[in-house]
SEVORO-659253 format. One record per residue (C-alpha): residue in one letter; x, y, z. Coordinates in pm, whole numbers, padded with zeros to 5 digits, always signed. Layout:
aXYZ...
end
This chain:
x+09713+11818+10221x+09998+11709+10107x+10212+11414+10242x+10260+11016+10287x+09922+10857+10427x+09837+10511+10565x+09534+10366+10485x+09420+10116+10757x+09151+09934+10524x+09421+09813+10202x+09753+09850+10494x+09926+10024+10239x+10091+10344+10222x+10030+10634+09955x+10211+10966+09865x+09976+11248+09829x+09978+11634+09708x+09642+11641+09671x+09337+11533+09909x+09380+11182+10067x+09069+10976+10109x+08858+10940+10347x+08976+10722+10690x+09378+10793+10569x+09603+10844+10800x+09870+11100+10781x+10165+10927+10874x+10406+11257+10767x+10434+11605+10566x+10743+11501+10426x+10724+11314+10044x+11112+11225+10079x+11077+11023+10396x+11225+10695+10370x+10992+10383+10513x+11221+10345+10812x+11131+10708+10888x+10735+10609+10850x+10742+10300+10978x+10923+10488+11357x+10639+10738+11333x+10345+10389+11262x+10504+10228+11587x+10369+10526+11810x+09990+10419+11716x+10036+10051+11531x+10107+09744+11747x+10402+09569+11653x+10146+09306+11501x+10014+09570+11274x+10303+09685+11120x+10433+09366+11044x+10141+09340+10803x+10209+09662+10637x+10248+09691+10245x+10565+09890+10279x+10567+09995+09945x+10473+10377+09913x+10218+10439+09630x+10327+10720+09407x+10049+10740+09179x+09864+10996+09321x+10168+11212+09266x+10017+11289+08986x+09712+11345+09025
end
C-alpha cells in the first residue's frame, strides 16, 4: 500500500510504495503531502501532546525499496 505512514513506536514518519510494517499507521495515500497536510490529518487521532513529540521528518528510504 502505498503512502506516508506513522509509526507510533520510533514517532517518526515514513514514505512507502511498498508494504509498511507492522503497527504503521497510514496517515495518507498521497507521497507529495506536505507535513502540515499530515500533521492536520495526526491531530484527528494524536493529542496535541503527541504530536508535539513527532519526528517530522518524512523518511524516504523506503522509496526505494
Amino acid at each position: 500500500m502505498t503512502g506516508i505512514f506513522y509509526d507510533p513506536k520510533s514517532r517518526r514518519l515514513h514514505a512507502v510504495v511498498t508494504c509498511p510494517e507492522s503497527g504503521w499507521l497510514l496517515v495518507t495515500h498521497n507521497l507529495d503531502a506536505g507535513l502540515y497536510h499530515c500533521r492536520r490529518i495526526m491531530r484527528e487521532w494524536l493529542s496535541p501532546e503527541d504530536l508535539f513529540l513527532v519526528e517530522w521528518t518524512i523518511d524516504r528510504e523506503r522509496l526505494s525499496a
